[in-house]
C-alpha positions, 0 to 999 in steps of 0.5 A: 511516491513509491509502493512497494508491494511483496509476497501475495500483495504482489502477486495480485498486483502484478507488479512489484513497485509504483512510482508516482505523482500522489494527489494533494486529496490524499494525505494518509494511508488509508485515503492511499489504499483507497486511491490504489484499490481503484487502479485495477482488479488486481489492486482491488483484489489484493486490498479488499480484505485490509485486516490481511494486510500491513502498511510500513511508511518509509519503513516504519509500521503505519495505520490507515490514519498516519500521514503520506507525504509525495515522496515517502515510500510505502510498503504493503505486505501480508503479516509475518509470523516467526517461528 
């Protein structure tokens, strides 16, 4: 699986992408955010307040409930507002 992280999300995280190996136990967004909230305070620190986040699964916007597969990418970013 990749991550990709952007603006303050990565900022927090101190890294702009992952890859890795995702364990069968998790199978949706939301079971992903916790898996990664658990890397490091810096994780912890960027998904703390998921309502300031949002999650696009191989480019498609996603919810905590929609399905992740071992070699989807997933993105995590602050909402955009346009102008």
């Amino acid at each position: 699986m990749r991550v990709l992280y952007f603006a303050w999300v990565r900022e927090r995280v101190g890294v702009p992408e992952e890859e890795f190996a995702l364990p069968a136990a998790v199978g949706t967004v939301g079971a992903l955010l916790d898996l990664l909230e658990a890397r490091s305070a810096g994780h912890a620190a960027a998904l703390a307040d998921r309502s300031a986040i949002r999650i696009a699964v191989n480019q498609d916007f996603a919810t905590p409930e929609t399905a992740v597969a071992p070699h989807d990418e997933v993105a995590i970013f602050p909402p955009v507002t346009g102008g």
